[in-house]
Structures are given as structure tokens and as C-alpha cells.
C-alpha positions in Angstrom: 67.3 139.3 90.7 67.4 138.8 86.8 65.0 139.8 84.0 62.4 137.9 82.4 64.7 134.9 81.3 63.3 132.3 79.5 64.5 128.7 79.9 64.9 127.9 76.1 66.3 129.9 73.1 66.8 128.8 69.7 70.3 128.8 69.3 71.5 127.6 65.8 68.2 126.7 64.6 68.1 124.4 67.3 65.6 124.8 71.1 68.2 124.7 74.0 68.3 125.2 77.8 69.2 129.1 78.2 72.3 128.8 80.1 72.4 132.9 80.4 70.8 135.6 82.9 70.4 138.9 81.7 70.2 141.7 84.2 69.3 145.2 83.9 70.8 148.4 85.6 68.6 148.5 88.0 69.1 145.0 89.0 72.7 145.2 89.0 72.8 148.2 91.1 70.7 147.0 93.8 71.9 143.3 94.1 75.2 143.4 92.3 76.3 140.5 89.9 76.4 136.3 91.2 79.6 134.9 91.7 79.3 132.3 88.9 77.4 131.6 85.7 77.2 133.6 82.7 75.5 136.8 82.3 74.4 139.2 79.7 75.2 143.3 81.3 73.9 146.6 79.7 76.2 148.4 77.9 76.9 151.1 80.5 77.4 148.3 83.6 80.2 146.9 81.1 81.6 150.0 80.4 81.8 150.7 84.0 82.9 147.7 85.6 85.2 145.9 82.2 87.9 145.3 84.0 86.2 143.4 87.1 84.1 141.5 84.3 86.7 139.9 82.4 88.5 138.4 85.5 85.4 136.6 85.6 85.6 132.6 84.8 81.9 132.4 83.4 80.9 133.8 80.0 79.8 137.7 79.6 77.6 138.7 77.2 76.6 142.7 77.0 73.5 144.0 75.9 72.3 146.8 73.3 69.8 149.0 73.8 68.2 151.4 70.7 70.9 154.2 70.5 74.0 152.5 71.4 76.0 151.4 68.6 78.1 148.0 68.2 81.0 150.7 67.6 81.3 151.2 71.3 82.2 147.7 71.6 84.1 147.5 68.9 87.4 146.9 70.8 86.0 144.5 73.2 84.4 142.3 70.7 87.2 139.3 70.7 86.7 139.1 74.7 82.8 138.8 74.8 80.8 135.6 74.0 77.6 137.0 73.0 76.6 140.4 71.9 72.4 140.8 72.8 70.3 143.3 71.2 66.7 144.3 72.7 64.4 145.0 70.5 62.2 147.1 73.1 59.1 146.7 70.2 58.7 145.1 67.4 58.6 147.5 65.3 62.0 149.2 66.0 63.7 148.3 63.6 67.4 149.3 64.8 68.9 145.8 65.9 68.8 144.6 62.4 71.4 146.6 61.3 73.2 146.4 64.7 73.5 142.5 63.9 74.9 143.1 60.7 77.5 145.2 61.1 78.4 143.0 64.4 78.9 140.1 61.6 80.4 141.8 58.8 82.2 145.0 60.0 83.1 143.6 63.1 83.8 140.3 62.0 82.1 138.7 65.2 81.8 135.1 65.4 79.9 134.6 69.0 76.2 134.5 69.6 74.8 137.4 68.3 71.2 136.8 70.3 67.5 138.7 69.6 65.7 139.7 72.9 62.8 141.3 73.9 59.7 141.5 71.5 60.9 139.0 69.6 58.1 137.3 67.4 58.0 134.5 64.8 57.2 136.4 62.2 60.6 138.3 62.8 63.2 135.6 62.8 64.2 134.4 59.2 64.9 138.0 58.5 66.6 138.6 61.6 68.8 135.3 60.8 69.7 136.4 58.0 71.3 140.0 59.3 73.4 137.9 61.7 71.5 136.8 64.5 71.8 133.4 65.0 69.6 133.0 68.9 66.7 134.4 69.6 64.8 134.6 73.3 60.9 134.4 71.8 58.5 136.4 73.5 57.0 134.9 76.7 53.3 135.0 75.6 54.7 132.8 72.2 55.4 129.0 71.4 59.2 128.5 71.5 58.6 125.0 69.0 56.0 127.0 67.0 58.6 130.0 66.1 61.4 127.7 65.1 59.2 125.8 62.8 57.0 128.7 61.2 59.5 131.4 61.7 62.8 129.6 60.9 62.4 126.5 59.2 60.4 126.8 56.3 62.9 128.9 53.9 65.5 127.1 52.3 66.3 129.6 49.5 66.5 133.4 48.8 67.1 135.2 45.9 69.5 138.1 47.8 72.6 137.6 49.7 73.1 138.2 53.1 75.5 137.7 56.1 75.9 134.3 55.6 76.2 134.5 51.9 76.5 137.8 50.2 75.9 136.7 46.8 72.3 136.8 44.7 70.7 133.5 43.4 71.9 133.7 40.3 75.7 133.5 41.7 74.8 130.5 44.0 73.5 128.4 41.1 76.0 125.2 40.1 77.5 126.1 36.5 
């Protein structure tokens, strides 16, 4: 049995069919894994059971929780497609800088997705520290966060993951 998974994300600043399950420990240790399709695993599953997961044929994505660092990954990075950070509330504040340094210490190029409390208000800021999907909170209008939450900024005066340098920089000589 899976978590909460939501049938759309916003992958790319574009609504798509979620083509992941995401499981929790408990989940995994009572019903074990599917044969096929791609899944998302907590860190310490992964940790656990690597070997077994990348002789896999589907995808596998693992998930951070607050306290575990992208560094334990660090190694395993070019055999994952996505990396999934929880943001348990939306206040913690954590999975922004775990994004970050996924995209610029790390130098990961797969989905770097936001789950959990994830709300509208939250993801142009969160784009723009590397994640680029985002599962929006159940209670909250998929079409409504990616218009109001993504959509409307087209310019900012700092740099960030995508591009580090300030306005001034970016201007055409």
C-alpha cells in the first residue's frame, strides 16, 4: 500500500499524470515493494536494500526526510532519477537548502520533487533553490498553484540555481 499519492504534479511548470508511488517504511516493511513501476523509497529502505533496487528496470527515486542530508547520497546521485524531499510542515524550512546543494554541489540533473505540505505560496521560491516538481497539498487546487504560485514571476533581481547572477548582470549591454 502506498502513501497519499496524488495523480498530478507540476513537473517543469507543466500539470502531469504522477507516474510515481512513494512508500513509507512502514509500508515497505509490511508489504514489500511491486514488481514494476517506479517508486520513491525513504532514505534508510535505499540504504538497506541498494543493491536489490538498482537491478530494478523501473525508475527509483529516494526520499529525504528533515535530518538527513543529500551528502548521504551523494555517491548514488548519477543512478537515481529523482531525489524527493518532505517537507513534513510548512514551515520547516530544511528542504530548501537540501534542493540547492542537490543542484549545485551535487550537480544533479533529475527531478528534484517537493512533497508533503507543499502550498502555492511556497513554490516560486522553492523553484528557484532547485526544485523543479512539486506534489501540492491534497486539500489545494493543482491548476490554481501553478498559475498563482509559479507562473506569475518572470524576473528577479537575485540569482539562483538556475542563474546565479543579479539583475544587473542579466541585462543586454
Amino acid at each position: 500500500m502506498a502513501n497519499a499519492n496524488p495523480e498530478r504534479v507540476i513537473l517543469d511548470g507543466e500539470i502531469v499524470d504522477n507516474t510515481w508511488v512513494r512508500f513509507d517504511a512502514d509500508q515497505l516493511e509490511a508489504d514489500g515493494l511491486p514488481d514494476g513501476g517506479a517508486v520513491i523509497v525513504p532514505l534508510a529502505y535505499w540504504k538497506a536494500h541498494r543493491d536489490t533496487l538498482l537491478e530494478r528496470n523501473d525508475p527509483v527515486g529516494v526520499c529525504l526526510e528533515p535530518g538527513e542530508e543529500p551528502a548521504d547520497l551523494a555517491e548514488d546521485l548519477p543512478r537515481l532519477s529523482l531525489v524527493a524531499v518532505h517537507f513534513p510542515a510548512f514551515k520547516d524550512g530544511r528542504g530548501y537548502s537540501y534542493a540547492r546543494e542537490l543542484r549545485t554541489r551535487y550537480r544533479f540533473e533529475g527531478e528534484v520533487r517537493a512533497v508533503g505540505d507543499v502550498l502555492q505560496d511556497q513554490l516560486f521560491y522553492l523553484h528557484r533553490v532547485g526544485f523543479n516538481a512539486f506534489e501540492v497539498r491534497a486539500d489545494r487546487d493543482i491548476e490554481e498553484a501553478l498559475e498563482n504560485g509559479l507562473r506569475p514571476f518572470t524576473v528577479t533581481y537575485q540569482g539562483d540555481v538556475h542563474d546565479p547572477r543579479p539583475i544587473y548582470q542579466r541585462r543586454p549591454a
